[in-house]
N, C-alpha and C positions, 0 to 999 in steps of 0.2 A: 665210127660215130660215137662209139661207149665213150672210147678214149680222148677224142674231142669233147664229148661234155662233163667227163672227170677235171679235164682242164680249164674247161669255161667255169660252171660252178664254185669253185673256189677264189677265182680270179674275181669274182663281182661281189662274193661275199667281202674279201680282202677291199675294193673299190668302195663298197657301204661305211664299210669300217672307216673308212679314212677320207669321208664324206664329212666335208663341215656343216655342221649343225649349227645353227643360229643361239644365241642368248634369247631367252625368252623376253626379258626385261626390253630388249630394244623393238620387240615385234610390236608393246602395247600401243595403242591409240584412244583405248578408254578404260579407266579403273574408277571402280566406288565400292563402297565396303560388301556390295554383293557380288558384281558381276566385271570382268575382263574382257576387253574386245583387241582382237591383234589383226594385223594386217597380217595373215598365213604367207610365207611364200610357197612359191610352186617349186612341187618335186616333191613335197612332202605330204605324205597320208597323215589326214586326220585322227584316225582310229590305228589300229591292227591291220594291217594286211597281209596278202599272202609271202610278202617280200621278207625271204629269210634274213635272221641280223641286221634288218631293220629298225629304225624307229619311230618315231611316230610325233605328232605334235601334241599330243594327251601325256605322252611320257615323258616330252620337253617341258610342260606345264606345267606336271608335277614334282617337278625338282622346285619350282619356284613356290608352290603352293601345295600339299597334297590333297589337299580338298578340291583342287579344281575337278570340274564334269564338264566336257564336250555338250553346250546346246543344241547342236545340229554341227551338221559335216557339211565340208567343199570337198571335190573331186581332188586325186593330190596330184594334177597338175593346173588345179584351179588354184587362183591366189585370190587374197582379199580379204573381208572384216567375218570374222569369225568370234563369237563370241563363249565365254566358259562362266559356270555359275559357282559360290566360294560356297556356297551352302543347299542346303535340299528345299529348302523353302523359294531360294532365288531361280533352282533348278526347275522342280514345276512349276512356278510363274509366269518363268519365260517357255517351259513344252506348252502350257496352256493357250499362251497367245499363236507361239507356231500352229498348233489344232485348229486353235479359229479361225485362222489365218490372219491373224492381225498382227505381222512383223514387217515392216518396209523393209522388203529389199529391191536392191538393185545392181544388176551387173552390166558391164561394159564388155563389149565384143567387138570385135575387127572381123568382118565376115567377106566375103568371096562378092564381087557385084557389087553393082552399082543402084541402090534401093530407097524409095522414099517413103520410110514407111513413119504413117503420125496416130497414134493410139492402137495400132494393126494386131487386133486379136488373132491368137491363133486356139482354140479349144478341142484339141483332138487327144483322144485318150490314148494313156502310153499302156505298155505292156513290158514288162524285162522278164528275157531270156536267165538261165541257167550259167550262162557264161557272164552275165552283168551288162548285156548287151540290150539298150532300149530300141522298142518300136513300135509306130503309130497302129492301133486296131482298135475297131469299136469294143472288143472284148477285156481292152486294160481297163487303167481304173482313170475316171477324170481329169485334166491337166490343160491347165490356160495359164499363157503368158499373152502379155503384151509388149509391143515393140513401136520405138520411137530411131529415126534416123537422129542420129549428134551431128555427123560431119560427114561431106562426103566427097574421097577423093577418084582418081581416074577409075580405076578397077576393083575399088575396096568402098567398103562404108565400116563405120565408129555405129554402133548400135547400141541404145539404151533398153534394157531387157528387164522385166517387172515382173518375176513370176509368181501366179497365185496361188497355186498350188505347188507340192514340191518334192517332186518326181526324181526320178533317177535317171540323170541326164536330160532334164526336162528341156532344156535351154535348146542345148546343144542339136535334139532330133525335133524339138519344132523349127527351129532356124533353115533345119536342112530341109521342111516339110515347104517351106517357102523360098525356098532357092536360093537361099543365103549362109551356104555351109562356112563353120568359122574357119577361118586361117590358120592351117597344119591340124584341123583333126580328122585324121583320116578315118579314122572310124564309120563318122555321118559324111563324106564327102568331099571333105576339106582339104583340100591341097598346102602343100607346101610353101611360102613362100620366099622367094630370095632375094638378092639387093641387084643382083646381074637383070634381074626380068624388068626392076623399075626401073631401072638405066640406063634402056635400053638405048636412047637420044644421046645417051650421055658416054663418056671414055669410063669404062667399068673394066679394071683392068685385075687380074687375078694372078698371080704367082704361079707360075707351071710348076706342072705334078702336085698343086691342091687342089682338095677338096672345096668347092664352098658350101659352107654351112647356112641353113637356113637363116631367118631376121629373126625367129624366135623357134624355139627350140619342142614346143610346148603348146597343146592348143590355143585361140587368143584369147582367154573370159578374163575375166577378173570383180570377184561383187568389190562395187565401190560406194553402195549404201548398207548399210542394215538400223534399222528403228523399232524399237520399243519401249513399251514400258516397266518403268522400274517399280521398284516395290511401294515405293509410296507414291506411286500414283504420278511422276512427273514424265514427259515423254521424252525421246532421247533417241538422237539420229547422227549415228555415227560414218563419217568420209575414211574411205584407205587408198593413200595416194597410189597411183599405178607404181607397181616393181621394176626396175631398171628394164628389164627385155621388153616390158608392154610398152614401155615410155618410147623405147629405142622404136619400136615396130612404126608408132603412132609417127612421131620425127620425121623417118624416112619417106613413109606413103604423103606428110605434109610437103615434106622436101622434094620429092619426085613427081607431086602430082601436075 
């Protein structure tokens, strides 16, 4: 077992290494002289993490600017509008309004079921684990989202996700608290899913001795709003169009439904 994880460890550092890293300049969506919004992809931590010879999207942003500061974090297999502030003054402006709660966001999900949900509060307070692991008890702290049906096909539904508070993995463990686990997160419940199980009616034909690989690789969120306000006072609500694997998921379940 030693000698098998001498061999693994090195192998995934060597795999990071040689992990393509994006241009930062291509992820923007929004620039003004204070503050940056990118559309993050997925795979990549926001911050530091535990992942040896890693990088990070904080240390891609500071090759472009070293003044950038992280406003707040996506999970790093969340994609979406992520925004960074150029100076300290743009930096608490924008924690101020997170504190209030006053930043429009919004994320889009692909979840398990078939659901109609139209303003469908959920308010149940979260709690995290030592391992990073959320869960619903009256002992955590606060946490409401709301949920709106987008689209709805045979086995899946397109979810618009509002949250007002902003938990750690808030999203993700109320969805599953309503029987809507998202698509491949195993974590909260979320099963995998594949192009063979849509096609089922259909000639879905696979290559012997492959593997098939899930429709997306990666839980399905993706925040496709965030809104605030900027330093002088004007508001500003930024769109980050879906990344090729969500776009692909969404296609399929239209195609097959």
């Amino acid at each position: 077992m030693q000698d098998a994880q001498q061999f693994i460890e090195p192998c995934l550092i060597k795999a990071q290494q040689h992990m393509k890293y994006p241009v930062f300049e291509d992820l923007i969506i929004f620039e003004n002289e204070d503050y940056i919004v990118v559309n993050k992809p997925p795979f990549l931590s926001t911050l530091e993490d535990r992942t040896p010879n890693s990088t990070n999207l904080l240390k891609i942003a500071r090759q472009y600017n070293p003044e950038l500061q992280a406003c707040h974090r996506l999970d790093k297999d969340t994609s979406g509008c992520l925004a960074f502030a150029k100076n300290a003054a743009a930096y608490r402006h924008l924690a101020m309004q997170f504190e209030a709660r006053e930043v429009y966001k919004v994320y889009h999900a692909v979840v398990w079921g078939n659901h109609t949900f139209e303003e469908q509060l959920v308010n149940r307070s979260i709690a995290t684990s030592a391992k990073g692991v959320a869960k619903l008890t009256p002992q955590g702290k606060p946490a409401e989202t709301y949920f709106n049906t987008l689209e709805n096909f045979s086995r899946h539904t397109l979810v618009e996700c509002l949250p007002v508070t902003g938990r750690l993995h808030q999203i993700r463990v109320h969805l599953a608290y309503l029987q809507a686990p998202i698509v491949n997160d195993e974590l909260y419940g979320g099963e995998k899913l594949y192009l063979s199980s849509l096609k089922r009616k259909k000639a879905y034909n696979l290559k012997e001795q492959t593997e098939e690989l899930p429709l997306i690789k990666r839980f399905a969120l993706h925040s496709f709003n965030l809104g605030f306000v900027l330093l002088n006072g004007e508001p500003v609500k930024v769109e980050a169009p879906y990344p090729k694997d969500f776009a692909v998921l969404v296609k399929q379940l239209r195609v097959n439904s």
